[in-house]
N, C-alpha and C positions, 0 to 999 in steps of 0.2 A: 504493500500500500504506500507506504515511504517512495517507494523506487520511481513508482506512477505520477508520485506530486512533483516530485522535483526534474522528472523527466518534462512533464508539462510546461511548471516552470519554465524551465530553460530553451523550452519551444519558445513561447511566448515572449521571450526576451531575446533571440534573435532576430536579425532582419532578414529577409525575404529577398531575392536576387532581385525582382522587383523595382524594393524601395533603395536600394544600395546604386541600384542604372539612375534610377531617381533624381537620388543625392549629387550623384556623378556627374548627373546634365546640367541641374542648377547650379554646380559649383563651375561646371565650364560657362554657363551662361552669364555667372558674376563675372568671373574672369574676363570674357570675352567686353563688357561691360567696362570695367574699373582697369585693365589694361590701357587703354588709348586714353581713358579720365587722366590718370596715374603721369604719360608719358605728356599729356598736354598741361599740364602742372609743372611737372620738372622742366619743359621746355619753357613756360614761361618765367621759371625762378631763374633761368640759365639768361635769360634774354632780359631779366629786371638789373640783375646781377651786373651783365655786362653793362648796361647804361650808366649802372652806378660806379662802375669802374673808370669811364670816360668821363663822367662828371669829376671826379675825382683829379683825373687827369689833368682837364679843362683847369681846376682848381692850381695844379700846379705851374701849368701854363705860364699864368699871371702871375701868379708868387716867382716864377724864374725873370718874367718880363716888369715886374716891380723891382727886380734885386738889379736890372739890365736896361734901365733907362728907357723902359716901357718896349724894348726889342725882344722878339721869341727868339728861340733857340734855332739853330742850322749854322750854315745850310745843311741839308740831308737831304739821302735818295730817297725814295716812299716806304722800306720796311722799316717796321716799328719790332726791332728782334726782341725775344722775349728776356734775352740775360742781358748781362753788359760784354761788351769783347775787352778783349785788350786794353791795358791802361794805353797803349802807343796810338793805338788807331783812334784816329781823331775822325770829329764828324757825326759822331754816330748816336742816336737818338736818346737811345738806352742808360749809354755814359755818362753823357751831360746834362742829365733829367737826373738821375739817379738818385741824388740827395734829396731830392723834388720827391721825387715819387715813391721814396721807400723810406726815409728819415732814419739817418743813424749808421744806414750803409757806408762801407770804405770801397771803393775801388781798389783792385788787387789784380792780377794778372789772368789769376782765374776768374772762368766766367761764371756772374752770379744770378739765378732769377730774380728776376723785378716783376712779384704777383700782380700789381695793378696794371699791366699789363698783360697779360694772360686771359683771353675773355674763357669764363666759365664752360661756355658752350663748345670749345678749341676741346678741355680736356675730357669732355664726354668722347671725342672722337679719335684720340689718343691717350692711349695707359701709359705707356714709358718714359719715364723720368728723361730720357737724353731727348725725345721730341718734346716734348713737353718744355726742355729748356732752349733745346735750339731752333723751335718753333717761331709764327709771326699768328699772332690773331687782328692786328689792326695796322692798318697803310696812311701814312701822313699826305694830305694835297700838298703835289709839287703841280699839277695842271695850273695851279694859282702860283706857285710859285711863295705860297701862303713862308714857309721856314727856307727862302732864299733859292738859290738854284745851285748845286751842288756838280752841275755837269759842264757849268760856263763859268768863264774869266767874268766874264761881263757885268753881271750883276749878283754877287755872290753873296751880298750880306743877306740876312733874314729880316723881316719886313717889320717897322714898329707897329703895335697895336692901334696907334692915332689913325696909321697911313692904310689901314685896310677900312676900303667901303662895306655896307650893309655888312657886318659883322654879324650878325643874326640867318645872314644868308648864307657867306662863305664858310665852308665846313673847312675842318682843320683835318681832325680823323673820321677814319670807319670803319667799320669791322669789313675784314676780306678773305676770301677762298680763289681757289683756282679758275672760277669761270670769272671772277675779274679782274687776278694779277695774275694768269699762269704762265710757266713756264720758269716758275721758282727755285731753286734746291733749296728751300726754308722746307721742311714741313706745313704742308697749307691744307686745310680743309679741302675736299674736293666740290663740296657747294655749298651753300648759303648757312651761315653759322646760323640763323635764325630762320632758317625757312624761306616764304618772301617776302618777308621784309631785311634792311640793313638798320644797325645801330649809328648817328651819327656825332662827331662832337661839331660842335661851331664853334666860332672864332670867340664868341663871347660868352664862351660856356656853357652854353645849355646843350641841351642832347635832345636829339628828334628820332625820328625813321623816315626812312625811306624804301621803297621799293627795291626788293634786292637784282633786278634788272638794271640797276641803273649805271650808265657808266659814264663816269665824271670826264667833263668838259671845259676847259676854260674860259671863264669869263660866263660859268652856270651857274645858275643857282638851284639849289637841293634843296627842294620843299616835299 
């Protein structure tokens, strides 16, 4: 009689192949669900992130153009690398920001990352420390000639903040991948760090987007 109850029992409190296929489809149906929820969250924390990075930036901009008689830094070519190079090599974006942009850093021979540089949404796309430091996530306007012209005698200095018009218009940075610097040996993103849109900085700090289609022109303005 014993053997009868407890045999029941333990019918009674198994599941049924059933309810187990059940279980199994609703938990693929949350999934399927809260998967792309999940990935369009992180994508946007990846894309707040970077703006705030460039703000940041922006910030340091002027703190280097207050310390430099209202002059930005350059002149430089368009990568913004993600460490510093060399104390010897001169020019370079990284180097001469570097107190700017990371407070407390020493220049040293070796190369060092500078995270506010690095857009969030770069290291989703790369795991390893050496891309990661010898990477670009963002390209400085030389079409404007915004931080001087780095390729001519001509007009080499970088431009003072008075001397640039619509300053809310002309962008300084933006974030960039392969469809619109390629042909890099930086590790680059192969498309749009943000999808379609771009992150951008302006000359007077503030940070917009734009359409990641877009490819900068001189004498355009990025709205």
């Amino acid at each position: 009689m014993k053997t009868t109850q407890i045999s029941r029992y333990r019918t009674q409190d198994a599941f049924t192949l059933i309810e187990l296929l059940t279980v199994i489809a609703i938990i693929g149906i949350l999934a399927s669900i809260l998967i792309p929820v999940v990935s369009s969250v992180r994508d946007s924390a990846a894309r707040a992130n970077c703006a705030s990075n460039l703000r940041q930036i922006g910030t340091a901009l002027h703190l280097y153009a207050d310390d430099h008689e209202g002059r930005l830094p350059g002149p430089y070519f368009a990568p913004v690398t993600h460490s510093t190079l060399d104390t010897a090599d001169t020019r370079v974006f990284t180097n001469d920001m570097a107190s700017y942009l990371q407070p407390g850093i020493r220049l040293t021979d070796e190369p060092q990352l500078i995270e506010l540089v690095v857009s969030p949404a770069f290291t989703r796309r790369f795991s390893s420390e050496e891309d990661i430091r010898n990477g670009m996530s963002y390209r400085l306007n030389t079409v404007d000639e915004v931080f001087g012209n780095n390729s001519s005698s001509n007009e080499p200095n970088p431009k003072r903040l008075n001397e640039i018009d619509h300053p809310t218009l002309i962008w300084a940075l933006m974030d960039v991948d392969a469809t619109i610097y390629p042909g890099r040996s930086y590790p680059l993103a192969r498309d749009p760090l943000h999808g379609d849109i771009r992150n951008v900085l302006y000359v007077d700090a503030h940070v917009g987007t734009v359409s990641s289609d877009i490819r900068p022109v001189r004498g355009e303005f990025l709205q």
